[in-house]
ZAMARGU-4260 file (C-alpha; in steps of 0.2 Angstrom, whole numbers, plus 5000, padded with zeros to 4 digits):
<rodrens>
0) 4999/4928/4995 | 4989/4936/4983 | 4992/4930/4965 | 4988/4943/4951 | 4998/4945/4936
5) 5002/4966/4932 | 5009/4972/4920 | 5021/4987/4918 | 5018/4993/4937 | 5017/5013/4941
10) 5012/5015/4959 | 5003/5032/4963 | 5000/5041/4978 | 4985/5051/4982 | 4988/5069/4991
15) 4983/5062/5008 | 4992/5047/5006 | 5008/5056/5002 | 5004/5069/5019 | 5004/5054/5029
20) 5018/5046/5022 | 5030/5060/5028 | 5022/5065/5045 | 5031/5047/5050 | 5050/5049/5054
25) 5065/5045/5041 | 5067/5028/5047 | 5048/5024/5047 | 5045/5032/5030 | 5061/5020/5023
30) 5051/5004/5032 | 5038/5011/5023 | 5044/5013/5008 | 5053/4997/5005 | 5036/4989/5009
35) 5027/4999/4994 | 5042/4995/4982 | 5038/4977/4987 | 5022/4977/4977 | 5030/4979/4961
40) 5035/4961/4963 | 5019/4953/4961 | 5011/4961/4978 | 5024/4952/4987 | 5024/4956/5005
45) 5009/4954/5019 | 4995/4958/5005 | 4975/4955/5011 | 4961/4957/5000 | 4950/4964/5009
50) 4931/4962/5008 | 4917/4974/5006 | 4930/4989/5009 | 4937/5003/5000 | 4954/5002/4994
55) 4953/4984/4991 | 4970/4978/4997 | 4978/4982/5014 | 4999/4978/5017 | 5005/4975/5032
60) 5022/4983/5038 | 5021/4979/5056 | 5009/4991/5066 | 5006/5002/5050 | 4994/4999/5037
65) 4994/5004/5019 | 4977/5001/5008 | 4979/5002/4991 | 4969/4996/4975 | 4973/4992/4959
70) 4968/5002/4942 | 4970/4994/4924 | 4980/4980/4927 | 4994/4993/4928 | 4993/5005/4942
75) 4993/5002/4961 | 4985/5017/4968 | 4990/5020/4988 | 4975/5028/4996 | 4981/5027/5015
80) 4996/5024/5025 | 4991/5024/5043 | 4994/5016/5060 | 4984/5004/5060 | 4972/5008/5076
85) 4967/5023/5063 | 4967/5014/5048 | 4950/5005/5044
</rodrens>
């Protein structure tokens, strides 16, 4: 697990990362989601840092991947939310 202290978390969504999020059915898209609300907790959940890439963190919600990155301290910014055969 990935130990960083944040502060007073907002998570963001880019356009495409909101586009992909709802092209997945309901029950994907609440998988999803709980998996996302589980960052707030100290980027609980299956978190990699990932190296020389662009979000700098991947999480893991079995085949799907989101890739996010962290702003300030304060703001997990979620860049993609893909399969992840189409993610990287």
């Amino acid at each position: 697990m990935i130990d960083i202290t944040l502060a007073s978390l907002e998570i963001e969504f880019t356009k495409r990362a909101e586009k992909e999020l709802y092209a997945f059915s309901k029950k994907e898209r609440d998988r999803i989601a709980k998996g996302i609300d589980g960052l707030m907790n100290g980027l609980s959940g299956d978190v990699k840092k990932l190296t020389n890439y662009h979000p700098e963190y991947r999480l893991r919600i079995g085949s799907y991947r989101v890739l996010f990155g962290i702003e300030n301290n304060s703001v997990i910014v979620i860049y993609r939310i893909s399969h992840r055969q189409s993610a990287y």
